[in-house]
N, C-alpha and C positions, 0 to 999 in steps of 0.2 A: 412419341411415347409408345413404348412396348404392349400390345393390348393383354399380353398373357403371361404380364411381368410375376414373377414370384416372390419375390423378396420386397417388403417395405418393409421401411419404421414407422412405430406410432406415429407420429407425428406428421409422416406422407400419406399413411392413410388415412386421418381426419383430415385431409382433403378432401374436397369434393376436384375429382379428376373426371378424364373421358369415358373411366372404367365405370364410375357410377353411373354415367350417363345411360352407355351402351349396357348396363346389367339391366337398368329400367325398363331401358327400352324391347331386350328379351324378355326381361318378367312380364311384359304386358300381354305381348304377344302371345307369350306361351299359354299363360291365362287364358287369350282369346279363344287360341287354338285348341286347350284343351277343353274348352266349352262347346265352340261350335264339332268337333271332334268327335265327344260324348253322344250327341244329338245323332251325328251321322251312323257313330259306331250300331246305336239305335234304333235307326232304319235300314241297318247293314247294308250301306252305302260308304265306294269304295273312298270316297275322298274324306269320309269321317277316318277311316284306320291311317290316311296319307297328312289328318291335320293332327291324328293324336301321337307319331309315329313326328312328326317336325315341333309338336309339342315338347315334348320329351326332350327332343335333341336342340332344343330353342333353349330348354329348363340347364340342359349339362353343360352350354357354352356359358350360358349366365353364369351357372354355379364355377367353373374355372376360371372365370375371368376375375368376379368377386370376393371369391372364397380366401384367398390369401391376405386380401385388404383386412375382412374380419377378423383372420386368426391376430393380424400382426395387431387388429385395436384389443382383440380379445386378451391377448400374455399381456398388453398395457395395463387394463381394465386389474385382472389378477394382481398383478403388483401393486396397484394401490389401494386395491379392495385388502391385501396381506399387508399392507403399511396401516390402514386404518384399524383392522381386526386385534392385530398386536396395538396399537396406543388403546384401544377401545379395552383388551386384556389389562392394561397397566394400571388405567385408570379404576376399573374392577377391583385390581387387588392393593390400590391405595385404597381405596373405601371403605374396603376390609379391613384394613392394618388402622385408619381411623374406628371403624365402627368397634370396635375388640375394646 
C-alpha cells in the first residue's frame, strides 16, 4: 500500500490502515522532539535547533501522509451532518404548520 496515497473513500478511510499507524507514530515523535528540542534551543545547544528542525519535518510527513484520510472522512461527515440539518429543518416547519 501506497504510504502517500491521495485519494480515498469514506469508507477506506474509516479504516484503521499502515497510514494511521505510521502518522502515530510521527506524531509521537515529533512531540518528543519538539520537547527535548525546546529545552536545547534553550541552552543554545546545537542539537536542540537539529531535534526542532526533524521536528517539524517529522510533523509535515505526518501531516501528508494523514491529511487526505481526514479530508476524505471529513466531505463524509458534511454530507450527513447536510442530510440531518435538512430533516431536522422539516421537521421544524412541521411543528410550525401544526403549532399555527
Amino acid at each position: 500500500m501506497k504510504l502517500l496515497k491521495k485519494e480515498w473513500t469514506p469508507a477506506e478511510a474509516d479504516e484503521w490502515t499502515s497510514h494511521d499507524f505510521w502518522a502515530s507514530v510521527l506524531g509521537v515523535l515529533s512531540y518528543i522532539l519538539i520537547t527535548v528540542g525546546i529545552i536545547g534551543v534553550f541552552l543554545l545547544q546545537f542539537w536542540g535547533f537539529v531535534a526542532v528542525f526533524m521536528a517539524l519535518l517529522l510533523g509535515g510527513v505526518m501531516f501528508f501522509i494523514i491529511d487526505p484520510k481526514l479530508k476524505a472522512m471529513s466531505k463524509a461527515f458534511d454530507l450527513k451532518q447536510a442530510d440531518y440539518l435538512e430533516k431536522l429543518e422539516q421537521s421544524n416547519r412541521w411543528e410550525d404548520i401544526d403549532g399555527d
